[in-house]
N, C-alpha and C positions, 0 to 999 in steps of 0.2 A: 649891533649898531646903536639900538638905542641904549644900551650903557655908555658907551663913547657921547653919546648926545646928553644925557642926562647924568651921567656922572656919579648915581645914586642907583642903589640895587632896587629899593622899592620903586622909583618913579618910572625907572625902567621897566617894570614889571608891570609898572599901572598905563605906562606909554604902548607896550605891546598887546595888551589886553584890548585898551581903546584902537587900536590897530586892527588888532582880528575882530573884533566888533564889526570894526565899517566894513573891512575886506568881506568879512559876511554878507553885509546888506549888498555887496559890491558885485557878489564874483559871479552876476548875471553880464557884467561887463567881457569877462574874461575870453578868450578866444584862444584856438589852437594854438598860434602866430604870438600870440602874448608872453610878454619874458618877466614871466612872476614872480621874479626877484625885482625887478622893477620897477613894479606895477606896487608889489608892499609895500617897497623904499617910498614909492611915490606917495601912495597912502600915509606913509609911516610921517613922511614930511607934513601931510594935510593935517594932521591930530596937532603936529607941534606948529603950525601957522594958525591954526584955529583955538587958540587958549590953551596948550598943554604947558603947563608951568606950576604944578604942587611944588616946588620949590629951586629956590635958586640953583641953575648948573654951575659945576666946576666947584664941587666945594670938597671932595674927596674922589679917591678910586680911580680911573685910569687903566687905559690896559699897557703892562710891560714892554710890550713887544711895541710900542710907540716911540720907545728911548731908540730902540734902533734904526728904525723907520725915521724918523726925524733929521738922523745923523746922516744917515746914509742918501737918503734925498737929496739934502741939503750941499752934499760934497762936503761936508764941513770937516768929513774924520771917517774913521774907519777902525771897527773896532780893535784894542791894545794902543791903541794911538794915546798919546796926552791929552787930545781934545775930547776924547771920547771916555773917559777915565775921569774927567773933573765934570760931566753931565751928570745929573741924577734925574731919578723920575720926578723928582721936584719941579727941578726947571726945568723937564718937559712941559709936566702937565700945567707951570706958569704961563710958557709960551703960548700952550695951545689956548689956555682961558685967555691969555691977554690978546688972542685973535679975534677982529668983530663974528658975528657969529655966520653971518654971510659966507665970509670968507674960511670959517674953520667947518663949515658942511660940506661944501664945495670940497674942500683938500682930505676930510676923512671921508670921502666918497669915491673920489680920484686913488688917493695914495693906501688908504686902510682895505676902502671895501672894493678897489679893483675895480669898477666900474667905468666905463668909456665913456666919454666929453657928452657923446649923442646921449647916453642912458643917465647921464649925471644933470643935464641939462633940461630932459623930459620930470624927472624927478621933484628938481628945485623951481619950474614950469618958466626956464629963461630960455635964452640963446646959446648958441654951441659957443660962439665966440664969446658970452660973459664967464662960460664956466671955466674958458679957458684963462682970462683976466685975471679972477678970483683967485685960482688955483696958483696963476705966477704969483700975485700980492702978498698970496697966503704964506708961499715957502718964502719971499723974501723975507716979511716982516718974521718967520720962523726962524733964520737963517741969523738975523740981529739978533733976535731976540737970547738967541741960543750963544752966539758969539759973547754979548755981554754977560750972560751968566759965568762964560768963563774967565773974560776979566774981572767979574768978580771973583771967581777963586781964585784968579793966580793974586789977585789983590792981597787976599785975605792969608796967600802964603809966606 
């Protein structure tokens, strides 16, 4: 997750360290009942609300397995399709940086890391009902976002 967050292998690497940091000072918190996947995430999000930013996200990197994800959510296409054949990891990972950042947490937490409205919401420390907002805004502005990348190539044919 924190590569999908930070974009960058080192900052990822410096996001997770400062993670197991806290989670150390933390895990007097922890309990049987505790779902420690999370209770990290939750964590993992405090590091990046609290000053984590050695350098700008979304500047490289990406994971693959996004292009499909994206498509497939979206109903946009389905892979061998034409819609799905003129996407690249490009204008994937365009759409996702051009998501506010709100809204692109919220949707790789729902749609990437599987996690449930209630767990996604304890996380980001909102409401069930905003996670649920975020996550529609998120695929729509995705759903454009992705559509005009393909009028741009049918343009460009």
């Amino acid at each position: 997750m924190a590569l999908h967050l930070t974009l960058k292998e080192a900052d990822a690497r410096e996001l997770c360290r400062q993670t197991m940091l806290r989670a150390y000072d933390r895990f007097h918190q922890v309990t049987p009942a505790t779902n420690r996947r999370v209770w990290l995430l939750a964590i993992l999000y405090d590091v990046l609300r609290s000053g984590f930013r050695p350098s700008r996200r979304g500047q490289n990197g990406g994971n693959p397995e996004l292009l499909e994800y994206a498509v497939e959510v979206q109903s946009c296409a389905h892979p061998g399709s034409p819609l799905f054949d003129r996407l690249s990891q490009r204008d994937l990972n365009r759409a996702l940086q051009g998501l506010p950042e709100e809204l692109r947490d919220a949707l790789l937490l729902v749609d990437v890391q599987e996690l449930r409205y209630e767990d996604v919401a304890r996380v980001l420390h909102v409401t069930t009902e905003r996670v649920r907002c975020r996550v529609s805004r998120a695929r729509a502005l995705m759903r454009a976002a992705l559509q005009q990348s393909v009028r741009r190539a049918r343009a460009r044919e």
